[in-house]
C-alpha positions, 0 to 999 in steps of 0.5 A, a space after each residue: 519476532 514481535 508483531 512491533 518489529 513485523 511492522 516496522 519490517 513490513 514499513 521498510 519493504 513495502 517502502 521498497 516496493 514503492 520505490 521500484 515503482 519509481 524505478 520503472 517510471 524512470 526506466 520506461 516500463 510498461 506499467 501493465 506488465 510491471 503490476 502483472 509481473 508484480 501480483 504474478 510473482 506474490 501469488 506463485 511464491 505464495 502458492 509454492 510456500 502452501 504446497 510445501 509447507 503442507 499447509 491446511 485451511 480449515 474454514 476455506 469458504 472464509 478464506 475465499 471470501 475474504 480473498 477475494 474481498 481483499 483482492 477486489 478492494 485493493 485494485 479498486 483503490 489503486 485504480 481509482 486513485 490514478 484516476 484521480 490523479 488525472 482530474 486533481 493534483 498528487 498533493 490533494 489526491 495522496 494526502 485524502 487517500 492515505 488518511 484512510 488511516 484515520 478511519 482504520 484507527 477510529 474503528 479499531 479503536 471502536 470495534 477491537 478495543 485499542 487501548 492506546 497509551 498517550 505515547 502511541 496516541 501522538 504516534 498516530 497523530 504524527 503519522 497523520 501529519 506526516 502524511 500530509 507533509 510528504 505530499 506538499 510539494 507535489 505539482 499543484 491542481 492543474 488548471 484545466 482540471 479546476 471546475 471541470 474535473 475536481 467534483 469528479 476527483 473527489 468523488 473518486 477518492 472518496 471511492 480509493 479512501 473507502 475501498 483502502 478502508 475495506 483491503 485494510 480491514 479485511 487483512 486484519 481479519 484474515 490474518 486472525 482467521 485464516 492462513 496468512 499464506 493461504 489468503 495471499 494466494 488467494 488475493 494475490 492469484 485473483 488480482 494478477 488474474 484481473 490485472 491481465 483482464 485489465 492490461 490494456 488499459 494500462 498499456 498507454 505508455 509513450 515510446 518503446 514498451 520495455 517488457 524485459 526490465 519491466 518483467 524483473 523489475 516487476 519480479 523484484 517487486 513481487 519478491 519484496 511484497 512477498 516479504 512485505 505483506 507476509 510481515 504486515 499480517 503477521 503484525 496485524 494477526 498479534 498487535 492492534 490495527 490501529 498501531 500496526 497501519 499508522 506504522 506501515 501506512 508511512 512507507 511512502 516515505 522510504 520511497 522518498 528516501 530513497 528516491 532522493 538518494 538513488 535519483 537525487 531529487 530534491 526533498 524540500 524542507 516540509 519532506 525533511 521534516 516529516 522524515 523526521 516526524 515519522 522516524 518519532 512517530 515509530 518511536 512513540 508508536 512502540 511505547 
C-alpha cells in the first residue's frame, strides 16, 4: 500500500475517532474514563501485536526516548487546547491550533528536503484554509471572557500549536527510526498511564457519570486510533511530512460529515465549502 493511501486512511479513521468523541458528548459520558478506555485500549492492542509478532527494537533507549516525548507532547496539546477553550472562542482556538500545519510543512521542507510540485503546494494551501472554514460558525468569544481571559487563551495555545508541533515531528521520526508498533506501546502506555494520573481532573461531568457506554465507547475509539495512527506512521515512515500531515490534518472534517448526518447538524454554507475544498485538497495532494 502506498504511503498516499495510508493517509488518506489514516484521514478517514482518525476522522472516526473524533466523531466518537462527539458520541460521547452527546450521550453523557464521562470523559475521563472514555480518554482512558481510549489510550488503554491503543497501548494493550499495540503491546499484544509486539508480542506476537515476535517483534525486536534495536535501539530501545530511542524508542523510549521518543515515546515518551510523543506521549507528553500529545497530552499537553490536548490539555492545553480545552483549556483554551474555556477563555477564548472554538472559532479562534481551533483554527491557531490546527494551523501547526503550517510549521510542520515550512520544516519539513526545510529539514527534510520536500520537493513539492505546483499541484501539492495548492493542496496544502487548500488544507489550510479549510481549516479555518470548518471552524467558522463555531459559538463567537464570550464576553466575559474578552479582557480578562484572551492574554491567557492565547498564551495557551501558543503552548497546544508548540507541543502539537513537537507530538508530529516526533511521529516522523520514530516512524523512520524505530518500530512503528513498538513506539505505540510505549506512547500510548505512557499516556493511559498519565490519563488515570489526570482523572479527576476531568471527572466534572454534569449528571450521572455513564462508565459503562463511556468505557465502549472509549473502547471503539481506541480500536479505530489503533488503525488510524498505525496508517499515519506507516505514511509518514515512506512519503513526506509535509503531504502526509496536510492530508491527515483535516480529519475534523469527517467528524463534521458525519456529525451532520448521524445528529443532523446544520453545516452552513463556509462548512459545505471547505468540504469541498478539502476532498480537492486530497486530490492535489496526490499529484
Amino acid at each position: 500500500m502506498t504511503w498516499y493511501a495510508l493517509a488518506v486512511g489514516a484521514f478517514v479513521l482518525l476522522g472516526l475517532q473524533r466523531f466518537l468523541y462527539k458520541v460521547s458528548a452527546a450521550k453523557g459520558c464521562n470523559t475521563a474514563w472514555t480518554t482512558l478506555a481510549f489510550m488503554g485500549t491503543v497501548a494493550f492492542l499495540s503491546f499484544a501485536f509486539v508480542l506476537i509478532q515476535g517483534r525486536t527494537v534495536d535501539n530501545l533507549p530511542f524508542l523510549l526516548f521518543i515515546g515518551c516525548v510523543n506521549s507528553i507532547s500529545f497530552l499537553t496539546s490536548t490539555l492545553a487546547t480545552m483549556e483554551a477553550l474555556k477563555r477564548i472562542s472554538a472559532a479562534v482556538t481551533y483554527t491557531l491550533v490546527r494551523l501547526n500545519i503550517a510549521l510542520v510543512v515550512v520544516f519539513s521542507v526545510v529539514y527534510f528536503k520536500d520537493r513539492l510540485s505546483g499541484y501539492q503546494v495548492a493542496g496544502i494551501v487548500l488544507a489550510l484554509v479549510v481549516v479555518v472554514l470548518m471552524v467558522r460558525g463555531e459559538h463567537p468569544l464570550q464576553e466575559r471572557y474578552v479582557r480578562a481571559d484572551v492574554q491567557g487563551g492565547l498564551l495557551l495555545v501558543a503552548v497546544a500549536v508548540l507541543a502539537g508541533f513537537v507530538s508530529t515531528l516526533s511521529s516522523k521520526f520514530a516512524a523512520m527510526g524505530t518500530d512503528i508498533m513498538a513506539f505505540m506501546v510505549v506512547s500510548y502506555g505512557l499516556g493511559t498511564i498519565l490519563s488515570w494520573g489526570l482523572r479527576r481532573r476531568f471527572e466534572t461531568a454534569v449528571g450521572p457519570a455513564n462508565h459503562g457506554q463511556a468505557v465502549l465507547i472509549g473502547l471503539l475509539m481506541g480500536v479505530t486510533n489503533f488503525v488510524g495512527f498505525y496508517a499515519f506512521l506507516a505514511a509518514l515512515a515512506t512519503g513526506p511530512l509535509s503531504i502526509v500531515v496536510s492530508i491527515t490534518g483535516m480529519y475534523f472534517v469527517m467528524a463534521v460529515v458525519l456529525s451532520a448526518v448521524v445528529y443532523k447538524e446544520r453545516l452552513g454554507f463556509s462548512r459545505v465549502v471547505a468540504i469541498v475544498l478539502a476532498l480537492m485538497a486530497v486530490l492535489l495532494l496526490r499529484m
